[in-house]
C-alpha positions as CSV (number, residue, x, y, z in Angstrom):
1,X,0.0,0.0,0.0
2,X,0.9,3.4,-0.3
3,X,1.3,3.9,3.6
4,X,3.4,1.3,3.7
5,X,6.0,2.5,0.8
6,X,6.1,5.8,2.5
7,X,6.8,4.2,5.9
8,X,10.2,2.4,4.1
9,X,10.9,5.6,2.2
10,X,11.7,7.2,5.5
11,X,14.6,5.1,5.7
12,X,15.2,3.7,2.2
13,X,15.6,6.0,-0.8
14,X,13.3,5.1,-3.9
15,X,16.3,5.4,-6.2
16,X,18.5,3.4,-4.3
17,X,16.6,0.3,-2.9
18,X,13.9,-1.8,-3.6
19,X,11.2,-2.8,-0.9
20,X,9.3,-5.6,-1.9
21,X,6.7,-7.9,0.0
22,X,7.4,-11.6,1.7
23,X,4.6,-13.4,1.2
24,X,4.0,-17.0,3.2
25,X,5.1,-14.8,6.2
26,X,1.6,-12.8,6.8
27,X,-1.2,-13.3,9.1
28,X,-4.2,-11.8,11.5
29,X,-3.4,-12.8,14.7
30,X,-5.6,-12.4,17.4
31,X,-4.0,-13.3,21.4
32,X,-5.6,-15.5,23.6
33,X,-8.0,-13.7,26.0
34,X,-6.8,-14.6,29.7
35,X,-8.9,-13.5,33.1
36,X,-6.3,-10.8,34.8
37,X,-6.6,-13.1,37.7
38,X,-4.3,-16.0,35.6
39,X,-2.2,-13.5,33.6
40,X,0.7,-14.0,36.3
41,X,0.4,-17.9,35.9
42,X,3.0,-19.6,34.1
43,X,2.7,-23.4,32.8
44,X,-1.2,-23.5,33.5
45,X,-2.3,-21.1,31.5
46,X,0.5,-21.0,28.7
47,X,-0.9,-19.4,25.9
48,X,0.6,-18.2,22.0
49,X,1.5,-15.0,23.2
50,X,3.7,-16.4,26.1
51,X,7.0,-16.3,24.5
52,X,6.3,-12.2,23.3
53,X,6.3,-11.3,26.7
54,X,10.3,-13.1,26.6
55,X,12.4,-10.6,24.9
56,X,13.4,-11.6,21.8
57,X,14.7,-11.7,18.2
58,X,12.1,-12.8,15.7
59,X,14.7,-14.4,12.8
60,X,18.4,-15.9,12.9
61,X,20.0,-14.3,10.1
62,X,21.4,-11.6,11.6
63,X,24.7,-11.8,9.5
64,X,23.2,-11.7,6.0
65,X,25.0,-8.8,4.2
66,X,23.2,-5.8,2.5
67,X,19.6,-6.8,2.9
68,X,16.7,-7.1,5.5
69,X,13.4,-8.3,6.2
70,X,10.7,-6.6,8.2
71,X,8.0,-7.4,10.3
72,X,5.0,-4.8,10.2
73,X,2.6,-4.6,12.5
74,X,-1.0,-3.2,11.4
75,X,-3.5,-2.3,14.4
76,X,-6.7,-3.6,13.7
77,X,-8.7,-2.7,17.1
78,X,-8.9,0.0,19.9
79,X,-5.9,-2.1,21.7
80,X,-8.0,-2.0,24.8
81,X,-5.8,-4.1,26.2
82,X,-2.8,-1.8,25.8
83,X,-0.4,-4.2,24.9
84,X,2.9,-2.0,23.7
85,X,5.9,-3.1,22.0
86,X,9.1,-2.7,23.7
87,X,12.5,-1.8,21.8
88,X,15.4,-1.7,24.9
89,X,18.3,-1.4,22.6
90,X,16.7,1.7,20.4
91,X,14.8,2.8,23.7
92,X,11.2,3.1,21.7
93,X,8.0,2.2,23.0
94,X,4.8,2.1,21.0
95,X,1.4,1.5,21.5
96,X,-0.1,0.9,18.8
97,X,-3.7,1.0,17.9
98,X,-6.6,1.4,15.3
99,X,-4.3,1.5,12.3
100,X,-1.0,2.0,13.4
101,X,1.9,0.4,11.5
102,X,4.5,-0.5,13.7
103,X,7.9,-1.5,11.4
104,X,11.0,-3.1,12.8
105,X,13.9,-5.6,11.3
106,X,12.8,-9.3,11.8
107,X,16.4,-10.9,12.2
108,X,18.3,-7.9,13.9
109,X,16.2,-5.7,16.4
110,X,15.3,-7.1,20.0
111,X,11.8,-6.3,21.3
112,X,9.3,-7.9,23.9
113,X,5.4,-7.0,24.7
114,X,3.8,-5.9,27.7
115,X,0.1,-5.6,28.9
116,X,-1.0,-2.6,30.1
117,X,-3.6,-2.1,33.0
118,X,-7.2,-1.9,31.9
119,X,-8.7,0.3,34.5
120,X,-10.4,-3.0,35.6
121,X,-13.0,-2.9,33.0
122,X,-11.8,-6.2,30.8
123,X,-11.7,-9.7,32.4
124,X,-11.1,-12.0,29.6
125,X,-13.7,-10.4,27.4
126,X,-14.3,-8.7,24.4
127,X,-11.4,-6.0,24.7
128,X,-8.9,-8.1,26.4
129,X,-7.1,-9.1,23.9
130,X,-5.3,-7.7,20.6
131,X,-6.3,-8.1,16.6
132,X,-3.1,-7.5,14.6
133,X,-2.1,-8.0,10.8
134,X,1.4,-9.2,10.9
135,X,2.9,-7.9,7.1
136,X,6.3,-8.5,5.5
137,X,8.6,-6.7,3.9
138,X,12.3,-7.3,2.4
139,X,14.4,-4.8,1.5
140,X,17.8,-4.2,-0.6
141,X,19.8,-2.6,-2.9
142,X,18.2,-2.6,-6.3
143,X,21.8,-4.0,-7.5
144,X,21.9,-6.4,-4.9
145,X,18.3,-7.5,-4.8
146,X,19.6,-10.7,-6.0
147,X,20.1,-10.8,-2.6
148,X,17.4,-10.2,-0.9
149,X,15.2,-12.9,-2.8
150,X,17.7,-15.2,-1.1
151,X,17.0,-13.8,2.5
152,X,13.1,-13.6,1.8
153,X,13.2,-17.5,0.8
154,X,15.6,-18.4,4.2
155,X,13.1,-16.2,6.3
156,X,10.0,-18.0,5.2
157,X,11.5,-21.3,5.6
158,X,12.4,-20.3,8.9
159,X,9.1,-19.0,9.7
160,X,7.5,-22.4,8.7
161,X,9.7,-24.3,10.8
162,X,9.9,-22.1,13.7
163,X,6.1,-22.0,13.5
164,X,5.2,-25.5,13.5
165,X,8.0,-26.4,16.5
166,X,6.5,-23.5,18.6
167,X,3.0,-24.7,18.5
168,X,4.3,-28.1,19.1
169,X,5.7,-27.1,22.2
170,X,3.1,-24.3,23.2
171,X,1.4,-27.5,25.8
172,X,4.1,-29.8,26.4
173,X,2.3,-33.5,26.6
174,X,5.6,-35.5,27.6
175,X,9.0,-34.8,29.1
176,X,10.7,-35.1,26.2
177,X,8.4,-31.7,24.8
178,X,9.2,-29.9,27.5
179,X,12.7,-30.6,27.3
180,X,12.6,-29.4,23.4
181,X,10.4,-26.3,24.4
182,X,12.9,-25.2,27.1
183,X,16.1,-26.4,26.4
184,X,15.2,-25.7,22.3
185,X,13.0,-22.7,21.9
186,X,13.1,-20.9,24.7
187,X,16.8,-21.3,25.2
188,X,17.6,-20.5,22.0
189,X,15.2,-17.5,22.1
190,X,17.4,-16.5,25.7
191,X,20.4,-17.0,24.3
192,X,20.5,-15.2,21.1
193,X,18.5,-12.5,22.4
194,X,21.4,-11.9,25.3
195,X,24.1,-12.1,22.3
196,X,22.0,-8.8,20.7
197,X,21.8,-7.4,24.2
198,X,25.1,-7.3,25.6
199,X,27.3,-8.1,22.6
200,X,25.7,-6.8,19.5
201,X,25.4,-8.9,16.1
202,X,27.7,-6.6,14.4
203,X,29.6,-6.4,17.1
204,X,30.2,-9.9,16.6
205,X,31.0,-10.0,13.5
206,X,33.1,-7.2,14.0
207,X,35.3,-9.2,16.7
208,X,35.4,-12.1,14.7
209,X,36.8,-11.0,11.6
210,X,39.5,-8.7,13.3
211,X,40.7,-11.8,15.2
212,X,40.7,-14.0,12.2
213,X,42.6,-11.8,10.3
214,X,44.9,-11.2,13.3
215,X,45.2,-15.2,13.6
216,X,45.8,-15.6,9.6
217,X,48.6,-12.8,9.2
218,X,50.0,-13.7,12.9
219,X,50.3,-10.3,14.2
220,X,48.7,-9.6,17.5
221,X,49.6,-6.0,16.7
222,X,46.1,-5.3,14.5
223,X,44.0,-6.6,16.7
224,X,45.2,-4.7,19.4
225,X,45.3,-1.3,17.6
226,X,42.0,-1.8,15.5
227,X,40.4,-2.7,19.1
228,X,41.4,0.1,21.2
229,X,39.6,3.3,20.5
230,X,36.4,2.6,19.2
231,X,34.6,3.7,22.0
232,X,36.3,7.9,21.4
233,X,34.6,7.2,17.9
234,X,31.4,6.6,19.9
235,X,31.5,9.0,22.5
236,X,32.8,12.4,20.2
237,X,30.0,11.4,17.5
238,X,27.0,10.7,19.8
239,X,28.2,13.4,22.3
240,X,28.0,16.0,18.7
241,X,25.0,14.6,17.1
242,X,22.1,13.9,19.5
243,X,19.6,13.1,17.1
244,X,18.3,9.6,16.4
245,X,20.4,7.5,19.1
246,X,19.7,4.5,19.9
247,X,20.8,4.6,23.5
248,X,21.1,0.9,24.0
249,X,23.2,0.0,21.7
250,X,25.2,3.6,22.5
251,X,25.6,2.1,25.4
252,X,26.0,-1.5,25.0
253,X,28.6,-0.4,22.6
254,X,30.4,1.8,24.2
255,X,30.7,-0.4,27.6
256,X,31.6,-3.7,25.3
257,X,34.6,-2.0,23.5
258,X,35.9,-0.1,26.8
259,X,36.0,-4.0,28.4
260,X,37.7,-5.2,25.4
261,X,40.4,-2.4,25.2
262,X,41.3,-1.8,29.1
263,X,42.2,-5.1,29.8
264,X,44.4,-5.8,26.9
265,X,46.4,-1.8,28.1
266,X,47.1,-3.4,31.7
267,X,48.1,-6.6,30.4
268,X,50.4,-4.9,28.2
269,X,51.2,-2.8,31.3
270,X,51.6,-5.2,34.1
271,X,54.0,-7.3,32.2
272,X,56.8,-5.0,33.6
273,X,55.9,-1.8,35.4
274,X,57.5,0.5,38.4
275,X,55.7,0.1,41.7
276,X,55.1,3.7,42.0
277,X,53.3,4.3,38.5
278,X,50.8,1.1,40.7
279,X,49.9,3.8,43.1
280,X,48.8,6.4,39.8
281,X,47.0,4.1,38.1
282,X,44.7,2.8,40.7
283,X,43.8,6.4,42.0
284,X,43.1,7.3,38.3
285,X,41.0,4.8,38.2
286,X,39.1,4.9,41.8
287,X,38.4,8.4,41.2
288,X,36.9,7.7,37.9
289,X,34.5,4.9,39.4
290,X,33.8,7.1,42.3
291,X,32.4,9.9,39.2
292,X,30.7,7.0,37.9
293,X,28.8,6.5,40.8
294,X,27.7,10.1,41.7
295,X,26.4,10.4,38.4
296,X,25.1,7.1,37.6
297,X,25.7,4.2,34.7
298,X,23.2,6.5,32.7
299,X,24.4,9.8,33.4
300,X,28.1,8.5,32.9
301,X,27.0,7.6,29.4
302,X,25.4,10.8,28.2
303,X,21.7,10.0,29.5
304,X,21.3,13.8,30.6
305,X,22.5,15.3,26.9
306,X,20.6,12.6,25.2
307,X,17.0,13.7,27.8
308,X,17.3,9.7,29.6
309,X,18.3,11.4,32.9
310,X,16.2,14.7,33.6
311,X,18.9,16.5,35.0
312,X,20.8,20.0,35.2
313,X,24.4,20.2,34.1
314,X,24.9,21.1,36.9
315,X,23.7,18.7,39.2
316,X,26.2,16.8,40.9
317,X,28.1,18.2,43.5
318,X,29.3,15.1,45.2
319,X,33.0,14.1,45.5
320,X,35.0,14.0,43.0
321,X,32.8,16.8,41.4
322,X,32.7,18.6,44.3
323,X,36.7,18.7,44.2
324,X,38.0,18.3,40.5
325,X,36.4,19.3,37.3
326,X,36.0,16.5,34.9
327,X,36.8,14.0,37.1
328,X,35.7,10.8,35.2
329,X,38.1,11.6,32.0
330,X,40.7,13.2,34.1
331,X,41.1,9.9,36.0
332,X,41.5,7.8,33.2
333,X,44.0,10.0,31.3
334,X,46.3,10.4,34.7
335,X,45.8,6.4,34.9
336,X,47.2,6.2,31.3
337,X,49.6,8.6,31.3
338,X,51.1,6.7,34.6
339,X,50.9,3.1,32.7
340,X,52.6,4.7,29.7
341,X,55.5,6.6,32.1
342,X,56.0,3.3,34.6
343,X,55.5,0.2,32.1
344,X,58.3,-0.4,30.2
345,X,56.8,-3.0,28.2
346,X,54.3,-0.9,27.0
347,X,56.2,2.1,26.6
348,X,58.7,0.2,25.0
349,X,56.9,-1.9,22.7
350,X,54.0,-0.2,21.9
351,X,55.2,3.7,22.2
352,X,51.8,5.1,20.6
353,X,49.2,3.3,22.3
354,X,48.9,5.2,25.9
355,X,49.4,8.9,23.8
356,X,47.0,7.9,21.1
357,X,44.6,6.8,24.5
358,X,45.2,10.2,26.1
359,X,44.9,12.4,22.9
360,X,41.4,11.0,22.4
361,X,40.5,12.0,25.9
362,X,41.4,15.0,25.8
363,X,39.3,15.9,22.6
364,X,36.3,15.0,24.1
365,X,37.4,16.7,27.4
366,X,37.7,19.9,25.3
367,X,34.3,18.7,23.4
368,X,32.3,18.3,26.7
369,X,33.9,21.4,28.4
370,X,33.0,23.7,25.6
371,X,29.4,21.7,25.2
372,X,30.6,21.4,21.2
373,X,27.5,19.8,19.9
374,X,25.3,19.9,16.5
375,X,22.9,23.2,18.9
376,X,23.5,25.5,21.2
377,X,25.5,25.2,24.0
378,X,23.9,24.9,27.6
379,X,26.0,28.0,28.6
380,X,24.4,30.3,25.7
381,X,20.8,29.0,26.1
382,X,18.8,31.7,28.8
383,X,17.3,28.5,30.7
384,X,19.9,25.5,30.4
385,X,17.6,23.1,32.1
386,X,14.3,23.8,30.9
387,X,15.9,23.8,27.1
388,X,17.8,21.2,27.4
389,X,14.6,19.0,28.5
390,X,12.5,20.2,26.0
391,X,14.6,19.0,23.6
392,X,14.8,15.8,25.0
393,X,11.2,15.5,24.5
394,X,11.4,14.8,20.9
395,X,10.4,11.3,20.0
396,X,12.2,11.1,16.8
397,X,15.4,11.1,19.2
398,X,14.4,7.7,20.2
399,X,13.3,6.1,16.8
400,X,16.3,4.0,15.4
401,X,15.4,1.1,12.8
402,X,11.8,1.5,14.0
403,X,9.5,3.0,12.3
404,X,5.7,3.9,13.4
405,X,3.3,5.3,11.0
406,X,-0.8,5.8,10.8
407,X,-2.2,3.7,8.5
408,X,-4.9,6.0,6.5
């Protein structure tokens, strides 16, 4: 339909890609009615929608290159239920209801449902339950759609199989059921939902092929350097551009390649390193966990300049802000500096690592201290707290590779 083109227009250009639909995938689906009394009940009253309420990933193929299917979701009632749809890695929430078109990527985007309250009125009657119309949609480059007819075939294969061992396990009649509906489905739903969660598919990918080419050209050396400061490419760009972030994944992101790079610096370090430089490197880094913890996991990770923490700039006044400015980044680059200065290994062997680390700091030191960002800065703005929240307020901030649009 036409809403639906213009719905993939807003993130695919006509001249560019080709959006076609994936039939064998679509359906009405209508959940199962159950008594608010027995929605908290587990095995007893196990119906269909179940395993939505699990967050998930719909599809496996994750990893196919250049194309991607979609799951749409048409309203077709009130939604008196007021079941939403739950995005934690793009932090979106929707609601949707009496012709809304909810879009979102079948194998890649991690989502669950919840059930609103019902002010009481619905006990497993006509309005406690939702009507849907589950449409499909692949999409590619019009030179690579070659492509996506490949990863439209594999998804409704999947589908069909998926499909026919859910409902098999749905009711378990023997042990051996249960075993393939727990160990089988809803592990594998657990498990490659928490590798989208905390890891990333890309991510993944990512890792995998650096250390494969590491392994097949036998130098440690690209690994280490290609691993190291992705996280400064996260924080200058999101910290600049505000718009459109997904803060999960800014998040998950940031915190997977900061565990993957600081361990392999003090390794590199500890291997031969002055007792004194010790001392540095451990008040560096106390002081920038005791900032972490006065401005919280959220606030550390831009949650107040991105509107997830309603919160002046100048909020915290706890120790270390209390007593030195900057204090998070300040730490880590007096850390560095003092593994650079007392490791000789490291200073040795890899004389650029620790200055490239403290360089990057210091940009975004100098980007946050000057507030240098795609607006205006919270120093210029007459009323820093009420601009800066109203800004937050814009839902488009929040809208990543999902899409919502009224269907007309």
């Amino acid at each position: 339909s036409r809403t639906v083109e213009a719905l993939f227009r807003t993130k695919y250009k006509e001249g560019s890609y080709r959006v076609e639909p994936v039939r064998g995938m679509n359906e009405v689906y209508v959940s199962n009615p159950t008594p608010p009394s027995l929605r908290r009940s587990s095995e007893k009253t196990k119906t269909s929608d179940d395993v939505f309420f699990t967050q998930h990933v719909d599809g496996p193929f994750c990893f196919f290159p250049f194309a991607s299917v979609y799951r749409c979701i048409l309203a077709l009632d009130g939604n008196e239920a007021k079941f939403a749809t739950r995005f934690p890695i793009s932090s979106r929430d929707v609601t949707a209801r009496n012709g809304d078109i909810l879009a979102f990527d079948f194998h890649r985007e991690s989502h669950y449902i919840t059930r609103g309250e019902t002010d009481g009125e619905t006990d497993g009657g006509e309005t406690d339950f939702r009507v849907v119309l589950k449409l499909h949609y692949v999409a590619a480059p019009k030179n690579l759609f070659f492509l996506g007819r490949v990863l439209r075939f594999l998804s409704v294969k999947y589908n069909q199989v998926f499909r026919a061992l859910f409902l098999f396990t749905i009711k378990p009649a023997s042990t051996a059921q249960s075993l393939v509906s727990d160990l089988g489905v809803n592990g594998f739903t657990v498990l490659y939902n928490a590798a989208e969660k905390y890891v990333g598919f890309g991510n993944l990918l990512f890792y995998f092929a650096l250390a494969a080419v590491s392994y097949v050209l036998k130098s440690y050396a690209i690994f280490l350097y290609a691993s190291q400061f992705l996280h400064y490419g996260r924080y200058l760009t999101t910290y600049y551009d505000r718009k459109n972030v997904a803060y999960g994944a800014f998040k998950r992101d940031v915190l997977l390649y900061k565990s993957i790079a600081l361990p392999q610096l003090l390794r590199l370090y500890l291997i031969s390193f002055h007792p004194a430089s010790l001392a540095v490197v451990s008040v560096g880094y106390l002081v920038s966990i005791a900032a972490t913890k006065a401005l919280g996991v959220d606030g550390t990770y831009f949650g107040i300049e991105l509107g997830v923490v309603k919160a002046d700039y100048k909020f915290v006044t706890k120790f270390p802000y209390n007593v030195i400015p900057h204090p998070m980044i300040l730490g880590q680059v007096a850390a560095i500096l003092a593994m650079h200065l007392g490791g000789t290994a490291l200073r040795e062997d890899h004389p650029f690592l620790a200055p490239i680390h403290v360089a990057l700091y210091l940009l975004h030191l100098a980007q946050e201290a000057f507030d240098l960002h795609d607006g205006t800065p919270w120093y210029k703005q007459v009323n820093a707290i009420d601009s800066t929240r109203e800004s937050h307020h814009d839902p488009d901030m929040k809208l990543s590779n999902t899409q919502k649009q009224k269907a007309t």
